[in-house]
C-alpha positions as CSV (number, residue, x, y, z in Angstrom):
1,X,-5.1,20.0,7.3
2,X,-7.1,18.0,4.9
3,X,-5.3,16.1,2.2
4,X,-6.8,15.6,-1.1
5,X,-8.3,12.2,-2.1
6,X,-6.0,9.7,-3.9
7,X,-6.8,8.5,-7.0
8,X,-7.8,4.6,-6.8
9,X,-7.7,2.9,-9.9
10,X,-8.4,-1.0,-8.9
11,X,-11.1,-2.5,-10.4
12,X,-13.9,-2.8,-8.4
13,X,-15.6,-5.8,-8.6
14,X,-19.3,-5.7,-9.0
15,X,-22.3,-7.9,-10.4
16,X,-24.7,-6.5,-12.7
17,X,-27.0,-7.6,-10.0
18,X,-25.8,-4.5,-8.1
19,X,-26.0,-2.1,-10.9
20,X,-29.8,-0.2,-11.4
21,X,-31.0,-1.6,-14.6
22,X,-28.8,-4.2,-15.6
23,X,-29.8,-7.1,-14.4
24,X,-33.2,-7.6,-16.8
25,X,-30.3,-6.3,-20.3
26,X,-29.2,-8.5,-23.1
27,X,-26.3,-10.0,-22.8
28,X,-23.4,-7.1,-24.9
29,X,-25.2,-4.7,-23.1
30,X,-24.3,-6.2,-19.6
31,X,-20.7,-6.7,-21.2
32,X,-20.6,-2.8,-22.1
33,X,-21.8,-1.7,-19.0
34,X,-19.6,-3.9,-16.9
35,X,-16.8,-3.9,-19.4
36,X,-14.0,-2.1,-17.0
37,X,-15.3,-3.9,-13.8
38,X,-14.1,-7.4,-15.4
39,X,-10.6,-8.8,-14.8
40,X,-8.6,-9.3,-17.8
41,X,-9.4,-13.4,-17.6
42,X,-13.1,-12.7,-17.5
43,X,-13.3,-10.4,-20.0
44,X,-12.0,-13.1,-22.5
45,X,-14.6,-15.6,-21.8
46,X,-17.4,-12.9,-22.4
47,X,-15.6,-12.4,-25.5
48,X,-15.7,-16.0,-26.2
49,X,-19.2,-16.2,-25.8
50,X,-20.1,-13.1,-28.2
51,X,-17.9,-14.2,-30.7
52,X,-19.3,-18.0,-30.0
53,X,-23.2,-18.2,-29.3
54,X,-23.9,-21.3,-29.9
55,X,-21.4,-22.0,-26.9
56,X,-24.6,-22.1,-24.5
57,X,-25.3,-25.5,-25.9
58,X,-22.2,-26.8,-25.0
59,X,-21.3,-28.4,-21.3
60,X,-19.1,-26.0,-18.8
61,X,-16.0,-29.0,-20.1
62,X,-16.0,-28.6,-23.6
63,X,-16.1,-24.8,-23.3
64,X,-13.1,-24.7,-21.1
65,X,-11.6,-27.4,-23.6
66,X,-12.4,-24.8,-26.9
67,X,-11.9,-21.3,-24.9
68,X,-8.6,-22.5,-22.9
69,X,-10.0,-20.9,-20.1
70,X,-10.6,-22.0,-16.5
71,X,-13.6,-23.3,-14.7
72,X,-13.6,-21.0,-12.1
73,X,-12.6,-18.0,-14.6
74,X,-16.1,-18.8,-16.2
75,X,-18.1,-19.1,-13.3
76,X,-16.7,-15.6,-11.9
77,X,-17.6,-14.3,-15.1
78,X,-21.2,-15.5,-14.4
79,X,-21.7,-14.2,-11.3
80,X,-20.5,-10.9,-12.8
81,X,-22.8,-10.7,-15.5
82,X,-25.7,-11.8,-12.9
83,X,-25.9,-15.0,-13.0
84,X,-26.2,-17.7,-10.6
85,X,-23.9,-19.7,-12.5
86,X,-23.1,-20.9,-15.9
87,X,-26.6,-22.8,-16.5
88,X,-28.1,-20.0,-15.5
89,X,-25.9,-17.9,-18.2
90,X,-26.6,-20.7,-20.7
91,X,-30.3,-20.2,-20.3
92,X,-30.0,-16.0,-20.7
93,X,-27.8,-16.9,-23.6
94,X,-29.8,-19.8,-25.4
95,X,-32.9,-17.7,-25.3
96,X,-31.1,-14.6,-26.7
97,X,-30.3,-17.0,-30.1
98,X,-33.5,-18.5,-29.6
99,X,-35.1,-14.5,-29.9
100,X,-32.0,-13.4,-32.5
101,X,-32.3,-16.3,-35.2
102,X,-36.3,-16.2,-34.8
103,X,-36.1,-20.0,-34.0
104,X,-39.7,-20.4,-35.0
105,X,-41.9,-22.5,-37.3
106,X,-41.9,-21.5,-40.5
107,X,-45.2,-20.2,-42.1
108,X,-47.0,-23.5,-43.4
109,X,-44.7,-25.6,-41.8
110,X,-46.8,-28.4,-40.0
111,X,-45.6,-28.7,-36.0
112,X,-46.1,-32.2,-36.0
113,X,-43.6,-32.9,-38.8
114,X,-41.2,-30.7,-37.8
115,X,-41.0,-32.6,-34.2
116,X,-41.0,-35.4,-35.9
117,X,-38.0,-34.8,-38.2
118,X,-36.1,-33.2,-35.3
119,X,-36.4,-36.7,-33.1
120,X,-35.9,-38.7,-36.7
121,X,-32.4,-37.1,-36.4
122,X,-31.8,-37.1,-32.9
123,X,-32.2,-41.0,-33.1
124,X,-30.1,-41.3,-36.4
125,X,-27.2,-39.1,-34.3
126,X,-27.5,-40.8,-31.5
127,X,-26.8,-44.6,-33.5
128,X,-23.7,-43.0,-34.7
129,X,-22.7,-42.4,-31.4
130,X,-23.0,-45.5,-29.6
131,X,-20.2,-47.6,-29.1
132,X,-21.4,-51.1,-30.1
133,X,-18.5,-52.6,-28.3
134,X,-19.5,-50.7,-25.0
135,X,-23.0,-51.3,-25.3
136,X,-22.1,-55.4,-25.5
137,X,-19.9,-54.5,-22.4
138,X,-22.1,-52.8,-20.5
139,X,-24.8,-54.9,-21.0
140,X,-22.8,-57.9,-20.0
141,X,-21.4,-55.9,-16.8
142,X,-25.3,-55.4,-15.9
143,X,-25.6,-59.1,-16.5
144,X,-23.2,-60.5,-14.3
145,X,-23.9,-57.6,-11.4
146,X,-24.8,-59.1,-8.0
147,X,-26.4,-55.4,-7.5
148,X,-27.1,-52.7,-9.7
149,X,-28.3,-48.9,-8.7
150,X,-29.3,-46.9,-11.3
151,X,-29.2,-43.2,-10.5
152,X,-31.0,-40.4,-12.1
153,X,-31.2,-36.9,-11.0
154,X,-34.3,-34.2,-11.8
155,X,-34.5,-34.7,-15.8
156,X,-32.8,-37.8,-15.4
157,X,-35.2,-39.6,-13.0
158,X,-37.6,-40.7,-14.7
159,X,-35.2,-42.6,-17.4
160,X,-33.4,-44.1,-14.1
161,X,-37.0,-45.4,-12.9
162,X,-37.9,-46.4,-16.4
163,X,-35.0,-48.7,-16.8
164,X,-35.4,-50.1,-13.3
165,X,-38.6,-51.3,-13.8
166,X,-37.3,-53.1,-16.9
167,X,-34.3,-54.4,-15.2
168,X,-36.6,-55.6,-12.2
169,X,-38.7,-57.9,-14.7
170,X,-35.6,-59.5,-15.3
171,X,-35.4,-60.6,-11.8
172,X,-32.0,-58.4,-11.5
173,X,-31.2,-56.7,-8.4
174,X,-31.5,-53.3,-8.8
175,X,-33.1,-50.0,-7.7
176,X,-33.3,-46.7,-9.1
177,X,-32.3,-43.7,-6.5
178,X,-32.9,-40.4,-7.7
179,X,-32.2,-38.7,-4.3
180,X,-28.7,-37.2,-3.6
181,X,-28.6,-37.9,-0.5
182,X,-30.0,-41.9,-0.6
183,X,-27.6,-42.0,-4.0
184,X,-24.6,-41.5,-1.4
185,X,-25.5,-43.7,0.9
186,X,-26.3,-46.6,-1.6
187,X,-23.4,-45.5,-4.0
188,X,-21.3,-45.9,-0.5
189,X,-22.7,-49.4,-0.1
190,X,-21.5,-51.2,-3.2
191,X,-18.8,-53.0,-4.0
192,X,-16.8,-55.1,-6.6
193,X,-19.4,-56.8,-8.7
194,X,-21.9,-54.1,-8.3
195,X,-22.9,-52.0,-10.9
196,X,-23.7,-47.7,-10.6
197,X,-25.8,-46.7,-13.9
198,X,-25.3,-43.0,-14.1
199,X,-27.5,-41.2,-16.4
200,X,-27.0,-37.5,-16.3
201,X,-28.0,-35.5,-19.4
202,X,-24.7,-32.8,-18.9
203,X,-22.6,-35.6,-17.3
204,X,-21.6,-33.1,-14.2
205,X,-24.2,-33.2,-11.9
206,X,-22.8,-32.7,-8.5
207,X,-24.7,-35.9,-6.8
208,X,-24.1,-38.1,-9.6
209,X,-20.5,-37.1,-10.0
210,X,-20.3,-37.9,-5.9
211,X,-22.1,-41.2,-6.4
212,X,-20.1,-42.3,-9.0
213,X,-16.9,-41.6,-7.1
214,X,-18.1,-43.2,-4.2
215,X,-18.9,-46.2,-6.0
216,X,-15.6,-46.3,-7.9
217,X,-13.7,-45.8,-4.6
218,X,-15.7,-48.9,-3.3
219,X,-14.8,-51.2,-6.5
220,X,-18.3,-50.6,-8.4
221,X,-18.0,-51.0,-12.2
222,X,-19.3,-47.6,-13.2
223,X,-21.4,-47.4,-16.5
224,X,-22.7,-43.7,-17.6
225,X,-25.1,-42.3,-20.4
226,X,-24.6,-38.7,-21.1
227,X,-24.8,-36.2,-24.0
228,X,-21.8,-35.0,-23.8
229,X,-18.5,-37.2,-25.1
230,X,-16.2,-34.3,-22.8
231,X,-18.0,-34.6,-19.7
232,X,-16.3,-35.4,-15.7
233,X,-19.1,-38.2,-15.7
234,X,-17.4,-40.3,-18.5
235,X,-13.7,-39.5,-16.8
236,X,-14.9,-42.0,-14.0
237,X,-17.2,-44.6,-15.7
238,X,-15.8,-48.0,-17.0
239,X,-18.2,-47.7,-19.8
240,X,-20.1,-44.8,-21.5
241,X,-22.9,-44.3,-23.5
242,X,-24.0,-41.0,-25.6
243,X,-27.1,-39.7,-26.5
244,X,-27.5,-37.0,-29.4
245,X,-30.3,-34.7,-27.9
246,X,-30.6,-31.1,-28.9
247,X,-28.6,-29.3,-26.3
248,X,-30.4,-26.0,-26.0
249,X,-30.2,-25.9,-21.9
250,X,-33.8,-24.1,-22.1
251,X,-35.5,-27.9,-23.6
252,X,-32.9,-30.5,-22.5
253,X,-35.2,-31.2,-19.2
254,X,-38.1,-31.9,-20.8
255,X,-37.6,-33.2,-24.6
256,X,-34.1,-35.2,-23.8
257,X,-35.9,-38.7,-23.3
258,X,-36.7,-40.0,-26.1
259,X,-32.9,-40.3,-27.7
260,X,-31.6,-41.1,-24.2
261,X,-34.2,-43.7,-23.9
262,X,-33.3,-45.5,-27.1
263,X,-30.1,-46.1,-25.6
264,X,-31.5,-47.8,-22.9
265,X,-33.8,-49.8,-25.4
266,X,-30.9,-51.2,-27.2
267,X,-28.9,-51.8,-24.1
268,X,-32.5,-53.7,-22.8
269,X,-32.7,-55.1,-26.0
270,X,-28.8,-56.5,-25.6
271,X,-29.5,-57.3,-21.8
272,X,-32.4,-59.3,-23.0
273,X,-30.1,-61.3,-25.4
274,X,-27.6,-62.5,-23.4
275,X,-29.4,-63.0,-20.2
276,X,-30.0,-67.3,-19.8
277,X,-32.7,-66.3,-17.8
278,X,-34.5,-63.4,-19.4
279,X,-37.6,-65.4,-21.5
280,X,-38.6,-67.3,-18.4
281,X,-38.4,-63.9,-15.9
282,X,-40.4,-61.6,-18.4
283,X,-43.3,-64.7,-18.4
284,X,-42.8,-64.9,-14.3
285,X,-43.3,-61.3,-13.4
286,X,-46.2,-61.3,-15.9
287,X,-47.8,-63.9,-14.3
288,X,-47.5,-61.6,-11.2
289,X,-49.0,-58.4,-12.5
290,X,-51.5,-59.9,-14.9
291,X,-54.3,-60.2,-12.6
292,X,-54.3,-56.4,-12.6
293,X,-56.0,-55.9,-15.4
294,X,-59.5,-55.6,-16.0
């Protein structure tokens, strides 16, 4: 005797990765297909998100701190909708303003000026935001560092490598690591009177946020420039500095420099000040490098 088939209704949990058709669909589409495969949690933070947009330019911390919802609530949610995880999201998100509100130039509207006014304000921003008493602290903490490793990851590297090089015609002791790995290892290696600079542009990169712990752990004075004030990064540090870059997750990589790097002008600029030695090192290493020219 056969008996009939129970009725199951669990919610079956399923990515829009495994549903024909889905995957490549805006982002209320994907929550109206998936709608009844979402747990009651996850459901709210894709609510969030199409009742808040401009959410994907905010870090995974301050949307937990505005929504009230968990981290891993969110990255479930993710995953569900078919992401990787929430940068990934961010991206299908920021592009889907980007596409909605036309964020193009206006007719007649030079490019160059527009750039120009956009990095005008990203500067003026980010002079409101820096903390002139932590910028003298940090730049005294540099100062008086028997050793100082300046990490960078991916978008970050090259501002780590910048101010290096800067710091190195100083005669300071320092080196910029932008591998996760050799970060570790070095971060490991410090101790009191040594000096991690973390620059991370969300504040919550995994290898910086290990680095910095190590370092901490080991008695390091930790000093971090971010973008974002709510960020696991400044949690650690001793000292942190903010940069006010646009924080549309699809740019940040590649036009976030030039506000971060005037934060590491000024702190140069304070460095420069207050080290007894700095005149006579900048003339030294010139002397060193000035045959190099033609």
């Amino acid at each position: 005797m056969t008996l009939p088939e129970k009725s199951n209704n669990r919610r079956i949990s399923r990515s829009s990765g495994d549903i024909p058709g889905v995957a490549d669909k805006p982002f209320p589409v994907r929550m109206q297909i998936l709608g009844n495969t979402l747990a009651d949690a996850e459901r709210k933070v894709g609510e969030y998100f199409l009742s808040n947009p401009r959410a994907a330019y905010l870090s995974i911390t301050e949307v937990v701190e505005d929504s009230k919802l968990g981290y891993g609530t969110i990255i479930r949610f993710c995953r569900k909708i078919g992401c990787a995880g929430f940068q990934e999201f961010k991206v299908l998100l920021a592009q889907e303003l980007a596409g909605a509100n036309g964020e193009t130039l206006s007719e007649g509207l030079d490019a160059v000026s527009t750039y120009a006014q956009k990095i005008r304000d990203e500067i003026s921003n980010t002079d409101k935001l820096i903390d002139r008493d932590a910028l003298v602290r940090s730049a005294k903490a540099l100062d008086s560092a028997r050793k100082i490793l300046v990490a960078g990851i991916a978008g970050s590297a090259p501002l780590a490598e910048g101010f290096d090089y800067r710091l190195s015609r100083l005669g300071m002791n320092s080196r910029a690591v932008c591998d996760g790995y050799t970060m570790a290892i070095r971060a490991a290696s410090l101790g009191e009177g040594d000096v991690l600079f973390a620059i991370s542009f969300s504040g919550a990169t995994k290898d910086i946020l290990t680095s910095a712990e190590l370092a901490k752990s080991a008695g390091a004075t930790i000093v971090s420039l971010t973008n974002f004030v709510n960020a696991p990064l400044v949690e650690l540090a001793d000292m942190s500095l903010f940069s006010a870059t646009d924080r549309d997750p699809m740019s940040c990589e590649i036009f976030s420099n030039i506000s971060s790097n005037f934060v590491l002008d000024v702190l140069f600029s304070k460095l420069f000040e207050i080290h007894p030695q700095a005149r006579g090192a900048v003339e030294k290493t010139f002397r060193a490098i000035s045959d190099r020219r033609i």
